[in-house]
N, C-alpha and C positions, 0 to 999 in steps of 0.2 A: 632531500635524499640522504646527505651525509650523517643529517640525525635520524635518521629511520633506520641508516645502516646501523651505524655506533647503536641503537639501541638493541637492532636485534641481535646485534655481536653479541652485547653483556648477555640477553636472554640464552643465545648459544652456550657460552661460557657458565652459567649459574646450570643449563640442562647438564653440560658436561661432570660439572661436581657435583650435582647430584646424585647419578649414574655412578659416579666413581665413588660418592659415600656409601651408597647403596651396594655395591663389591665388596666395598672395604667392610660394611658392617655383616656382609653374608659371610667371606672367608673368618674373620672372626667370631662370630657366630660356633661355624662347622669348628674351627678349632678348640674352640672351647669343650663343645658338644665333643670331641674327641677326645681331648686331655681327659675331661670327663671320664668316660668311659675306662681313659687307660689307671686311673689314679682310684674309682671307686670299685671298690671287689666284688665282683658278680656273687648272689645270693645265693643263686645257684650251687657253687661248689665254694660256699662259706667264703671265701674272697680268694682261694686258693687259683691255680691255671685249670686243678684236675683235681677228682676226687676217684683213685680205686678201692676196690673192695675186693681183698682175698677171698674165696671159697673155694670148697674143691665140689666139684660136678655133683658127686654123688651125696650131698646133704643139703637135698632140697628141702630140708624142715626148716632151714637156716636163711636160705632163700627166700623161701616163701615169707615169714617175719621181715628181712631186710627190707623187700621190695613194696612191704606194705609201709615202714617207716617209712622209705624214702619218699613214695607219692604223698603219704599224708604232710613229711616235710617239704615237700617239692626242691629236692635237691637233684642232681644231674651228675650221675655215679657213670664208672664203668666197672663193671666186674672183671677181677684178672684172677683166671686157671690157675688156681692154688698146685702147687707140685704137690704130690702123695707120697707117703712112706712107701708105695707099691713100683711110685716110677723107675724106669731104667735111667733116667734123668740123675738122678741122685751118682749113679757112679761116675758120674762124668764132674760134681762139680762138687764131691765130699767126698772123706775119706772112710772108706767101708770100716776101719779100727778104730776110727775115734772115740772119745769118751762119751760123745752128745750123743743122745739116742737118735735113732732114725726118724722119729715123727719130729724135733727137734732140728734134727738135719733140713727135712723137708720144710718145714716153716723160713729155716734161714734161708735156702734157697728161693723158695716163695720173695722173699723181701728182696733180694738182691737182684733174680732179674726182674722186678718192677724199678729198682736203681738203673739200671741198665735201659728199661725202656724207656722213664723219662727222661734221661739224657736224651737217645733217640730221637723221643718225640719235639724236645725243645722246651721243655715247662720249665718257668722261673720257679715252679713252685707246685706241690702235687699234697693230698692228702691222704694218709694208707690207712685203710679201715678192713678190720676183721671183719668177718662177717656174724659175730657171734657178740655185738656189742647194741649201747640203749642209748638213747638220744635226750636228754634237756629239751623238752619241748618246745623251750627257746631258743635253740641251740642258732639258729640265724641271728639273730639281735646279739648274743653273749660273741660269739665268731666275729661279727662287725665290730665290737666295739673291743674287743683283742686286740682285731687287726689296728686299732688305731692308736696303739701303743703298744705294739711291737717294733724292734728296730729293726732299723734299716739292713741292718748286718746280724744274718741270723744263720744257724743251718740246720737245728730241728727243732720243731714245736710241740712239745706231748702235750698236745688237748685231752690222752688218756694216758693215766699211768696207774702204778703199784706202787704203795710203802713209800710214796716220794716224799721226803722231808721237805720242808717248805724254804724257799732258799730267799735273796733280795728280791724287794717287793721292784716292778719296774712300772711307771707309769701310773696311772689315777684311774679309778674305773666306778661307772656306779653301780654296777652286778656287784652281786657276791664271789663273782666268781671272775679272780684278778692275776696280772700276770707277775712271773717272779721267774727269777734264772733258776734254771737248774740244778739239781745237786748231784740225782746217783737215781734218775727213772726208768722204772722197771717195767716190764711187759710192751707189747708192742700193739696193742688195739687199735688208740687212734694218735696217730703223731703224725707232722708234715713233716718235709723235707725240702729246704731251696738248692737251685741246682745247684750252690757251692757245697750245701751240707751232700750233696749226690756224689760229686765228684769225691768228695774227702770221705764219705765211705768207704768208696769204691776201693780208693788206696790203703783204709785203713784196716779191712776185713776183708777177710780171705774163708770161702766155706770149707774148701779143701784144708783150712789150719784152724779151724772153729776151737775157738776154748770156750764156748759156752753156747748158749741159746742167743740169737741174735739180740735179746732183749738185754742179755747180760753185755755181749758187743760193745751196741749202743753206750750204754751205762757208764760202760768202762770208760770208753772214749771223752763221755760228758766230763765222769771224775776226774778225767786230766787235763783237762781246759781242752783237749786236742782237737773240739768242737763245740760251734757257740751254742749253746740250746737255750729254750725258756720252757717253762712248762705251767699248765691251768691250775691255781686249786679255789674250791674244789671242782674237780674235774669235769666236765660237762658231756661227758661219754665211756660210759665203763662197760663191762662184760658183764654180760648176764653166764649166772652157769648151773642155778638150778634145773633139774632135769635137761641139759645140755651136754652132754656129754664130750670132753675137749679129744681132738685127734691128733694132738700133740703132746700133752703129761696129762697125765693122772686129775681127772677135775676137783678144784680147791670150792672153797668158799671166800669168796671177798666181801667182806663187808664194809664196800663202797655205795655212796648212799646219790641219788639224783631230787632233785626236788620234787620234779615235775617230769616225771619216767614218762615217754612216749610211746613203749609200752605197754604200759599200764592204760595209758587215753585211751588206746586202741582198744583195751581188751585182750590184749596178746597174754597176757599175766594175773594171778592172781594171788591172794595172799599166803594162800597156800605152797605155791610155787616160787612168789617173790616175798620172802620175809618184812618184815614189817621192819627193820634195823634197818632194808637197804633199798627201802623208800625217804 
């Protein structure tokens, strides 16, 4: 009986570690499976927290285009109520003399309380999209492999810009399309923001003392180190503006080019419409 016992002890004791390996390998497991999760960027919203999209209500031509990139890219946007040169909103957070014009007014405001919300809402990280912009067909694979040589300590990302001079290269990439710090970028189509870059807006533009279009803001702030930025070239999301008409300046011609316009896949464009220089 003494050996009968002593053996089923050790049997007891080898069931007990087993059991306990078996915990040990599941919570391990689930953490991994979690770290996961927190370290790889949802595809979703290009690795970002959130992706907005300015627009204002009343130009659902712009709309309509957006909503067809987005399914075909299966990205996970929220649209935010673009403020109007019309709203009564504007007297409350710009000055009726200033030199900026009123549609100019209404876009910086636009930008600022989407700064305001994502504080709000908690986002380490947000992406601000016009609604008047074209997508690199690969724009998910080009976004991932950004994100994995961006640093750690950043506070805007212009994935879209103007006239931007090409500043240090940072990082190794096998796209054409690689990252570099910032110099002096222009326009505000598609750029992130992390909530340090939110915060240090917030404090460093004022719409009520606008000395320029929020795009100029921005720029300034970059040209003086006063914030970290990086920015795409060449850019993997620009503006379209033929037959588009802007409701904030005067519509230009940019001749910034995509390789593989998602627009164009669609059918949304044609060559008549999209120049052949800015394919």
């Amino acid at each position: 009986m003494p050996r009968n016992g002593a053996k089923m002890l050790k049997i007891y004791i080898i069931f007990l570690l087993l059991i306990l390996i078996y915990l040990c390998s599941f919570n391990i497991l689930n953490l991994i499976n979690n770290l996961s999760q927190e370290i790889i960027p949802s595809k979703r919203t290009l690795g970002f927290d959130h992706i907005y999209v300015i627009g204002l209500d009343y130009r659902k031509d712009r709309r309509e285009i957006m909503d067809k990139q987005i399914s075909y890219l299966n990205l996970d946007v929220e649209y935010f109520k673009a403020v109007s040169k019309y709203d009564k909103i504007l007297h409350k957070f710009t000055n009726i003399n200033s030199k900026v014009t009123v549609g100019q007014r209404a876009c910086y405001v636009s930008h600022y309380l989407i700064y305001q919300t994502i504080i709000e809402e908690g986002f380490n990280s947000a992406l601000i999209l016009e609604d008047d912009v074209d997508f690199e067909a690969n724009i998910t694979d080009i976004m991932a492999d950004i994100y994995q040589n961006l640093p750690e300590s950043w506070d805007t990302l212009h994935v879209g810009h103007c006239y931007e001079t090409i500043g240090q290269p940072v990082g190794s990439s096998s796209f054409p399309n690689k990252l570099y710090q910032s110099v002096e970028p222009q326009c505000s189509h598609a750029y992130a923001v992390s909530n340090s870059g939110v915060h240090k807006l917030l404090k460093l533009i004022d719409p009520m003392n606008a000395l320029g279009p929020i795009d100029y803001e921005i720029s300034t702030r970059v040209k003086s180190k006063e914030i970290i930025s990086y920015s795409i070239h060449p850019q993997p999301i620009i503006q379209w503006k033929e037959g588009n008409p802007s409701d904030v300046a005067p519509t230009s011609h940019y001749p910034f080019s995509l390789t593989n316009s998602t627009m164009n896949l669609l059918g949304l464009i044609n060559e008549n419409k999209y120049p052949e220089e800015w394919m």
